[in-house]
Structures are given as C-alpha cells and as structure tokens.
C-alpha positions in Angstrom: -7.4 -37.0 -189.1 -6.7 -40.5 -190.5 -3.2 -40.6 -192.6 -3.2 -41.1 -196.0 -1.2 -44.6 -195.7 -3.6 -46.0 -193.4 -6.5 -45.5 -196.0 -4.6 -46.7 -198.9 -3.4 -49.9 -197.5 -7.7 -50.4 -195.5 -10.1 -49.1 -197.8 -12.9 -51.2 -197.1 -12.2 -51.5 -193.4 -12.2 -47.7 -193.3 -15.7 -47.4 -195.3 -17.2 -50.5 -193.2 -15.8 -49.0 -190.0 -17.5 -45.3 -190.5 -20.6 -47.0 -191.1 -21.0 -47.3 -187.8 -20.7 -43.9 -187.3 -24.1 -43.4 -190.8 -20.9 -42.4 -192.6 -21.1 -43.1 -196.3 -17.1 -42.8 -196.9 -16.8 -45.0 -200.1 -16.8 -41.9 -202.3 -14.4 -40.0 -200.5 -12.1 -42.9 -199.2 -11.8 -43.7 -202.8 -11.6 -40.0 -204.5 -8.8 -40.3 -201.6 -6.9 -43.6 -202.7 -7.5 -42.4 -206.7 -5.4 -38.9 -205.8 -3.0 -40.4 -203.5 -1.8 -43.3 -206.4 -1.4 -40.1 -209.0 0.5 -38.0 -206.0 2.7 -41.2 -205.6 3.3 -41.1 -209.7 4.1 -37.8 -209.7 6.8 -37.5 -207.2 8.3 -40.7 -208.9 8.1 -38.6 -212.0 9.6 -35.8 -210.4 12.9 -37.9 -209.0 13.3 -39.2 -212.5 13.5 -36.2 -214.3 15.3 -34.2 -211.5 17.9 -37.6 -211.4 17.9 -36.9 -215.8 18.7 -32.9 -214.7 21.3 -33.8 -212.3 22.9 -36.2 -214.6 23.1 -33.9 -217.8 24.2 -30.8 -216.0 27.0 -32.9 -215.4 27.4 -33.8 -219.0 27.1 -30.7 -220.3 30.2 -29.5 -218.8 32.1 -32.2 -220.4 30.7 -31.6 -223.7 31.9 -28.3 -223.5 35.4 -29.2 -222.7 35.7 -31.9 -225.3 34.5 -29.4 -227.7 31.4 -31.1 -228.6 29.3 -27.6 -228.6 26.8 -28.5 -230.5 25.8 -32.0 -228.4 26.4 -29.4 -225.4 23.8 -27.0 -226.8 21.1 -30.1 -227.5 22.0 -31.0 -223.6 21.1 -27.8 -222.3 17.6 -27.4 -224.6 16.7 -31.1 -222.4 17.9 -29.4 -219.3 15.2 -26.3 -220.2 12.5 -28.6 -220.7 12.9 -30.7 -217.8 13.0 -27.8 -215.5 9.9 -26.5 -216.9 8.2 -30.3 -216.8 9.5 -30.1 -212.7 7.8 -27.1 -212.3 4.3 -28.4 -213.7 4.8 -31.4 -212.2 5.5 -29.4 -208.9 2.4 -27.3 -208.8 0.4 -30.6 -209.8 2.3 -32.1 -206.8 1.2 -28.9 -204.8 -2.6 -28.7 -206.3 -3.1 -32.7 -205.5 -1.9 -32.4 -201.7 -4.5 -29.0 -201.2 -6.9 -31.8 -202.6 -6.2 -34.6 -200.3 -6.6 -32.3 -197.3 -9.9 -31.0 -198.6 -10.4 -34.7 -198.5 -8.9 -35.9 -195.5 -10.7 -33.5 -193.0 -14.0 -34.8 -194.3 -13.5 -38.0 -192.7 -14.7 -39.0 -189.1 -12.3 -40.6 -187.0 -12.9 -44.6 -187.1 -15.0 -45.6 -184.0 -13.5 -48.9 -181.7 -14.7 -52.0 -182.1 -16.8 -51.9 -178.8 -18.4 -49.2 -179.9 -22.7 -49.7 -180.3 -24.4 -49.4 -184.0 -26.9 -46.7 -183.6 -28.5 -43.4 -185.0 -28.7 -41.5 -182.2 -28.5 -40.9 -178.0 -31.7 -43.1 -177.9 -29.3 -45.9 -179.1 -26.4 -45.5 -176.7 -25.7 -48.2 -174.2 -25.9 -47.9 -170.0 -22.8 -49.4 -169.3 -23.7 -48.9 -165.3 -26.2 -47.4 -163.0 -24.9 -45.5 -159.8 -26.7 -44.3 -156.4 -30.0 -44.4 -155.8 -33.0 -41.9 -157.2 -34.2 -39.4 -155.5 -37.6 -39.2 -153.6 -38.6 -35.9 -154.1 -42.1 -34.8 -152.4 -45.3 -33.8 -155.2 -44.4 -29.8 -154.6 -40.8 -30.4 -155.6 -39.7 -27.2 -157.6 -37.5 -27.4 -161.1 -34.1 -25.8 -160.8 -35.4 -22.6 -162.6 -38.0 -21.8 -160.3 -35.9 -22.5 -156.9 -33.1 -20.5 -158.4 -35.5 -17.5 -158.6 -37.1 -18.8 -155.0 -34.0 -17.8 -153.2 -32.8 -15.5 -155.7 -29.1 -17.2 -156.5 -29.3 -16.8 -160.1 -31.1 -14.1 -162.5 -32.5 -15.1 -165.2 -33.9 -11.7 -167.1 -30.8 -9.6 -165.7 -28.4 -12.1 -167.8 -30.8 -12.0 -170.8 -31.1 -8.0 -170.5 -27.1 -8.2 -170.1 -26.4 -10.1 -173.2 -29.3 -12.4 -174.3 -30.8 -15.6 -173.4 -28.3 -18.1 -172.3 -26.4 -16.1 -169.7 -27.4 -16.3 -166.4 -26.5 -14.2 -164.3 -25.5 -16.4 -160.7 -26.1 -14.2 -157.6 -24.8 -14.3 -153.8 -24.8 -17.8 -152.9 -25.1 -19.1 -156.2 -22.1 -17.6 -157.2 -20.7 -18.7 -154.3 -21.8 -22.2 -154.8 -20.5 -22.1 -158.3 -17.2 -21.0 -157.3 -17.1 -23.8 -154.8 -17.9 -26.4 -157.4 -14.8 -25.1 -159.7 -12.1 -25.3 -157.0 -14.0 -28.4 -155.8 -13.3 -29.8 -158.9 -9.8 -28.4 -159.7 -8.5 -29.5 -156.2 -9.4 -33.4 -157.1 -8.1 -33.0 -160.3 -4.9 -31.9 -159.0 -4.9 -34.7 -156.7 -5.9 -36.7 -159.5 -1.9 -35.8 -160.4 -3.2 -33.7 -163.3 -1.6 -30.0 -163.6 -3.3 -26.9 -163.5 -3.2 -24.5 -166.9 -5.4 -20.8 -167.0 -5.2 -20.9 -171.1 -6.6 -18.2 -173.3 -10.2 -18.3 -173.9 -9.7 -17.1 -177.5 -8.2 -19.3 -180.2 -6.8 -19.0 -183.8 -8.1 -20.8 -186.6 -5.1 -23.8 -186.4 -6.0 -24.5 -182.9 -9.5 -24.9 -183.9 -8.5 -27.2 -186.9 -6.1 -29.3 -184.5 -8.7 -30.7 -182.0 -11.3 -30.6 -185.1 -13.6 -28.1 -184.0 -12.7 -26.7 -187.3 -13.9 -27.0 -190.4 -16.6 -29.3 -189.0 -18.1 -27.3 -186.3 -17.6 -23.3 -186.8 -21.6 -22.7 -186.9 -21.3 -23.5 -183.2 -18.4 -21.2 -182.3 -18.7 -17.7 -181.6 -16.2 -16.0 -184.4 -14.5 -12.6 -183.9 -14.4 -11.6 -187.5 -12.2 -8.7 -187.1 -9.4 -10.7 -185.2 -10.6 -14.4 -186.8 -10.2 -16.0 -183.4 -13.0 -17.7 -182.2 -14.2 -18.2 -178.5 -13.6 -21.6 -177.0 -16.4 -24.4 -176.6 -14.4 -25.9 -174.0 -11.0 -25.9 -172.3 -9.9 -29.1 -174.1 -9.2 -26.7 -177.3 -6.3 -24.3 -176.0 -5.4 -27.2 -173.6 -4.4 -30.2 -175.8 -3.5 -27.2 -178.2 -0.5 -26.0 -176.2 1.3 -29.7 -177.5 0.4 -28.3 -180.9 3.7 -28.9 -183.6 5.8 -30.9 -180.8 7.9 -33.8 -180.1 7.6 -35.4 -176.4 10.0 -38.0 -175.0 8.2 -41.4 -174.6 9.3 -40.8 -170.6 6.8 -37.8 -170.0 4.2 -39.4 -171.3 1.0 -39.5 -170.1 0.9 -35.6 -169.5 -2.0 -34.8 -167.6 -3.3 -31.2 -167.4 -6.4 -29.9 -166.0 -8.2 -26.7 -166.5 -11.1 -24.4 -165.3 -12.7 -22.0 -168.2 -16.0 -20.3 -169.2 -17.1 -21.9 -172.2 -19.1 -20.6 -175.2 -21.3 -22.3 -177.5 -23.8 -20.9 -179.6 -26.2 -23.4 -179.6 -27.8 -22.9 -182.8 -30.9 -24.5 -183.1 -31.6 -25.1 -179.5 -35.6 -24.5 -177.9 -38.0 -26.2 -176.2 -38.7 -27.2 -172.6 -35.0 -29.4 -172.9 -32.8 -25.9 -172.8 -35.0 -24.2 -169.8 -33.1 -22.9 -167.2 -29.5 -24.5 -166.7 -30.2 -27.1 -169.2 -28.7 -25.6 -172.4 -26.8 -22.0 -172.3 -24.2 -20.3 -174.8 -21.9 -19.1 -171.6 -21.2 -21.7 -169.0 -18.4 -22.9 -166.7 -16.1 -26.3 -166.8 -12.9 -27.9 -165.6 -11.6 -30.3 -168.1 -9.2 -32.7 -167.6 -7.1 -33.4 -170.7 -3.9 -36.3 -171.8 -1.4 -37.1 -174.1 -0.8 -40.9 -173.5 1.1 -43.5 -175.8 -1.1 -46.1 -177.9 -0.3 -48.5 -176.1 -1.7 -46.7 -172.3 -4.5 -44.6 -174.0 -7.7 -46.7 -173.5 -6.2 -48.0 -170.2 -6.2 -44.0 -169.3 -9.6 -43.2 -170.5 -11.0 -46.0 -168.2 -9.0 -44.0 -165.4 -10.5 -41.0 -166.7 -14.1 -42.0 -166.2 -13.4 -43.4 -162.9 -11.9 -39.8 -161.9 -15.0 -38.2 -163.0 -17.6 -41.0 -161.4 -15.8 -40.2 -158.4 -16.5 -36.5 -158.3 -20.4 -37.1 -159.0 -20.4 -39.9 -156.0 -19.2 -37.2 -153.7 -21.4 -34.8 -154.4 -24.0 -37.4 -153.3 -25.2 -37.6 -157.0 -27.3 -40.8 -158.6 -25.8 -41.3 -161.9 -25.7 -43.5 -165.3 -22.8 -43.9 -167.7 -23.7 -44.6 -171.0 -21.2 -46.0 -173.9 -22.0 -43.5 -177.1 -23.4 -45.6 -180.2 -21.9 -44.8 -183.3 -24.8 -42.0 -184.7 -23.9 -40.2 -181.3 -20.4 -40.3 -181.0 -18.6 -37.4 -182.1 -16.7 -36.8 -185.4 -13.1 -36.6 -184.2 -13.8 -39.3 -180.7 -13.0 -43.0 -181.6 -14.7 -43.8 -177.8 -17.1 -41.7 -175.7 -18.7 -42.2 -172.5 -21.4 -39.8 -171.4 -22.1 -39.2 -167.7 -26.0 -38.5 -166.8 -27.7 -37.3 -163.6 -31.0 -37.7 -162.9 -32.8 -34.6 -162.5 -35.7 -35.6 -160.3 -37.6 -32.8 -160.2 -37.6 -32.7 -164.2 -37.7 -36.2 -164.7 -35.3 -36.3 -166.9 -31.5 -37.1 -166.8 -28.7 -35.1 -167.8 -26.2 -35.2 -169.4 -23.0 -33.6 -167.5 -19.7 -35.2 -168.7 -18.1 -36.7 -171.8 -15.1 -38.6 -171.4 -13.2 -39.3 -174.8 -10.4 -40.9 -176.4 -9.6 -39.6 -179.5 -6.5 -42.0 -180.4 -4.2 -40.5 -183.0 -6.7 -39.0 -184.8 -6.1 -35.5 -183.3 -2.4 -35.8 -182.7 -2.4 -36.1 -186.9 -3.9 -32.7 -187.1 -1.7 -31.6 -184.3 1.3 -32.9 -185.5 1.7 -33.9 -181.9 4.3 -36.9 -181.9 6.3 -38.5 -179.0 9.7 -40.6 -179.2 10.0 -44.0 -178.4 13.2 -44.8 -176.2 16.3 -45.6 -178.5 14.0 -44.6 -181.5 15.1 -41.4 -183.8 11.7 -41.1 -185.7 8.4 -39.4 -183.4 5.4 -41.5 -184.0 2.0 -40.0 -183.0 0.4 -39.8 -179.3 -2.9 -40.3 -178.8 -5.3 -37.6 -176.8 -8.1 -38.0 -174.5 -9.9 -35.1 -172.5 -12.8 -35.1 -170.3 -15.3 -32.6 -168.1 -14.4 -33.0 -164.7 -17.1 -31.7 -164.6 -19.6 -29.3 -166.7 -21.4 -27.1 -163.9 -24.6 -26.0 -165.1 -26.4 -29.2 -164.9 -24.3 -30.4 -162.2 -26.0 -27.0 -160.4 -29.1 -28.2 -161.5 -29.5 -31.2 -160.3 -27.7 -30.4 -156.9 -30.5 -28.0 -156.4 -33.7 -30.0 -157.1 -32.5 -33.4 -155.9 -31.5 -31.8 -152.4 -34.6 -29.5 -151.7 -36.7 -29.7 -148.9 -39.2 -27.5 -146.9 -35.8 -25.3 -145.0 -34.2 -24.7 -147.9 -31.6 -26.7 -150.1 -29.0 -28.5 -148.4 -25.0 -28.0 -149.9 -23.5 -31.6 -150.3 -20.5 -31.9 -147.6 -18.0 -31.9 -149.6 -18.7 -28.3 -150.8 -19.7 -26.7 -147.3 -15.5 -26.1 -146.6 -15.7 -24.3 -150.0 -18.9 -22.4 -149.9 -18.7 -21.5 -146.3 -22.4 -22.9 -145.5 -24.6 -25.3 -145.6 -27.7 -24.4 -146.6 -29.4 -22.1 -149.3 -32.3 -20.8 -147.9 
C-alpha cells in the first residue's frame, strides 16, 4: 500500500495519478491527510503531557521531603488526570491508526508514468508483435473438440469429479502438461531463478501482503473452518515467504521460481470466451517471482518479459505483448505487460502471461525491507512476479495452431520431455 507520508506530502499527484487507473481518490486521499494531521496532534499531545508526568513525578518526591504535603498532594491529583488524559488520548491514537488502515488499503497502487489512459483491455497498447500467424486449413478443430478427438483431456469426467472448470487431462495430455511444467521450471532455473514447492493454502496476512486481500476474496476459494484460502497463483506463498524481513542490499535481486495448481473461482465467468481451456477455476502455472532494489526493479521487469517471450518463441508460438492501460492494470501493479497468443483456430488471442512490477507498493504490506550498505535503517524493496507461463491456454493454442490431418505435432523443445512427438 502507499505510506502515509508519501500521501501527505503529494495529495494531488496521488489523486491525478489514480485517475489513470478511473480511481476517484480525492475523498479518500483527503479523509486520509485530515486523520493523519489529528494522529500527528495527538501523539504531540501525548509527549507533552507524558514530558508534564515525568517532570512532576519527579517533583512530587521533593515536595514531600521539603514538607510541602499539601503542594505534594495538588501534584499527584495533576499526575491522576494526566494519566487518565494519556490513556484517552492513547485509545484515540489507537482508534485513528485502525482508521487510516481502513483507509489505506482502499487505494490502488499509483500506475508509472508510461502507463496508457484507458477503461479497459480494449485500450491497452501492442508494444510488439512476434512470429508469424498460423495458416490453419477451413476443417481446423478448436482445442475442445481435438482434446476430445484423441481423448487427452475429459471434459464431463472433471465436471462429474468436481464441477465445471476442472478438466480432467488424460494419457498424453497429462503427459504433455507435465512436460510443459518442467519445460518451464528447467529455463527458469537456468534463468538463475531458484526453485520453491510452497503451500497451496494461505492465511489471511499472506493474502493481505500481496493484496489479494481485502480487495479480491470473492475470487478465492475460502476454507471457512481453517480461514485459509486457496491460492490464485504461486506469486502469493512465493513473495510471501519475505513476509516481516530484513534483506542485505548484497542479496538482492532474489529470484525464485515456482510450479503450483492454481484456483480461482471465476465468479461471473460464461460465454463462448471460457469454453474449453479458456477460463477454469483449477489450472497449472510456474511463476517466476523478485525482490529487487528501486533502483534495479524496472530494469528487472524488462528482463522478466524477455524470459517469458523467450519461452513462447521456443515453443514455436506467434505472439503480442501488450502494455496494460490504466482501467486494466491491476490494483496493487504499478506496470503490467500481458503476453497473448493467437489462437487460430478460435480466432481469437489469448491471454497467457502477466508480467508485473509492483514497486514498493507490496513490500509496504509486507513489511519486506532491505538494507543499504553502511546504512542502519531498512528501506523497502520493490516486488515483481510473472507467469512463466500459465498452461491452459498455452495447451490450447499449442494444440489448434499445430494440427494437421496425422495428428498434432509436439513443438521440439517438449519431445525430450514428453517422450514423443506426435498426438494422434
């Protein structure tokens, strides 16, 4: 979250900043800056009267030995009634900072300056165009239907398992997932990023620190009994694990890379958009996630997307990457790049990374600081994570861009992993 200070001292450039984002913060920033002044009077209240305390509890003693009881007394009713005004003041002091947190996680993180004005994804810019489309013949099949062709994944078995959403991947399509994931992991560990297997549970502070939480929980999946909550993407118990700690400036960036099912529930989504591999609740990813300095952190994320646009060249992928405008970037990202395939067989592209840098904005929630060489006092890291890659529209588009009348042929890259080349 932003820090108090920083929207005290820039209002205006806070409220004309969200604005970009169709963020109305001129109420809130300035219920925010009207709180924070009286927290600021209070507490130089408070180290007045504590200062008064401190100096008559000294006095009092003195009174007593010069015989002055009745001056002693007098001292000692002021002492009562400046304790009791410390304690009100105290609970006021108390009652204002639950008030500027109830605050404070209502506003977005503030979007960089190259990010696009905009409402939504319609509005976001192509940054670059990769590869060249497919030419598919007029038979070509949509993933769906050549999943159940050579029967690789199972529809109605996932949805009599659990429900729609859960697909059920079958003999060479669960081999072929399972080949994408290591696929994935090996290059991210190339990549110099270190492999984590983290919980796929989380408790309600992790949630809060990478912001899922308070502003997304309708699309979590909540064990009420336990109040954990199932992850939406490795990036939560990742960047999570630097949760309440102090890093030495030499460390940094840490880079960490992970493979988990993720769940999501979606709420809301139908239509022809979430068919097939397009939109589920349970689905698998290998994020890559770091904790970088200020100064190294948008340097990084370009590094980050190159990582990624990597992977999808070697699959043999066409691809766009498109800058987020400010009504489609996220609450807590300050920059996001979306990667998209093009599905030919549906027309359509899709969507299958998002690379992000978050800046401080997470690390504030975190509590996640670093210290400078020669410096005693942390200052904040900045966080970025990325999917490297999502699979189920990665899957998708692998199988309708490279169908043809044998069967569909497994990018080389993926034949040492799957063990063949061909799904027919």
């Amino acid at each position: 979250m932003l820090s108090l200070k920083f929207i005290k001292d820039n209002p205006e450039f806070v409220i004309e900043k969200l604005a970009v984002k169709n963020f109305d913060a001129k109420e809130v920033v300035e219920k925010v800056c009207t709180i924070y002044t009286r927290k600021n009077e209070i507490q130089q209240e408070l180290d007045q009267k504590k200062a008064e305390m401190n100096s008559l509890s000294k006095e009092i003693g003195n009174l007593f030995k010069q015989g002055k009881v009745q001056e002693a007394n007098a001292a000692k009713d002021k002492t009562a009634q400046l304790k009791e005004d410390i304690k009100d003041l105290g609970q006021e002091f108390s009652n204002i900072d639950v008030q500027l947190n109830e605050l404070l996680v209502q506003i977005p993180n503030i979007p960089h300056e190259s990010v696009p004005a905009g409402k939504s994804d319609e509005d976001n810019e192509v940054v670059s165009t990769h590869g060249e489309m497919p030419n598919l013949p007029e038979n070509a099949l949509p993933h769906w239907d050549l999943a159940t062709k050579y029967d690789i994944i199972d529809w109605e078995l996932g949805n009599k398992i659990t429900g729609a959403g859960f697909p059920v991947y079958k003999g060479k399509g669960a081999r072929l997932q399972r080949a994408l994931i290591n696929f994935f992991l090996d290059q991210a560990r190339d990549g110099g990023y270190v492999e984590v297997m983290p919980p796929l549970m989380v408790n309600e502070d992790s949630g809060f620190g990478t912001g899922q939480l308070p502003d997304k929980e309708g699309q979590m999946y909540h064990i009420t009994e336990d109040n954990l909550y199932m992850i939406p993407t490795a990036e939560v118990p990742v960047t999570n694990i630097y949760r309440d700690v102090i890093l030495n400036e030499k460390d940094l960036p840490i880079k960490n890379t992970a493979y988990s099912p993720c769940f999501r529930r979606e709420a809301g989504s139908y239509g022809s958009d979430v068919r097939g591999l397009n939109r589920l609740h349970q689905f698998d990813k290998v994020e890559i996630v770091q904790i970088a300095t200020p100064e190294k952190s948008y340097a990084i994320l370009d590094d980050m997307v190159a990582h990624v646009s990597a992977l999808i060249e070697k699959l043999g992928l066409n691809f766009r990457i498109l800058r987020l405008c400010g009504g489609d970037l996220s609450f807590t990202s300050a920059l996001t790049f979306d990667f998209e395939v093009y599905s030919a067989a549906q027309e359509r592209w899709l969507e299958v990374s998002s690379v992000s840098n978050f800046v401080d904005y997470q690390a504030n929630r975190l509590k996640l600081r670093y210290r400078k060489e020669g410096e005693k006092k942390p200052v904040l890291a900045h966080t970025l994570n990325g999917s490297a890659l999502a699979l189920p529209r990665i899957l998708a588009a692998l199988l309708e861009n490279n169908q043809t009348p044998e069967g569909i042929k497994i990018p080389e890259v993926l034949v040492p992993y799957c063990g063949f080349d061909l799904i027919d």
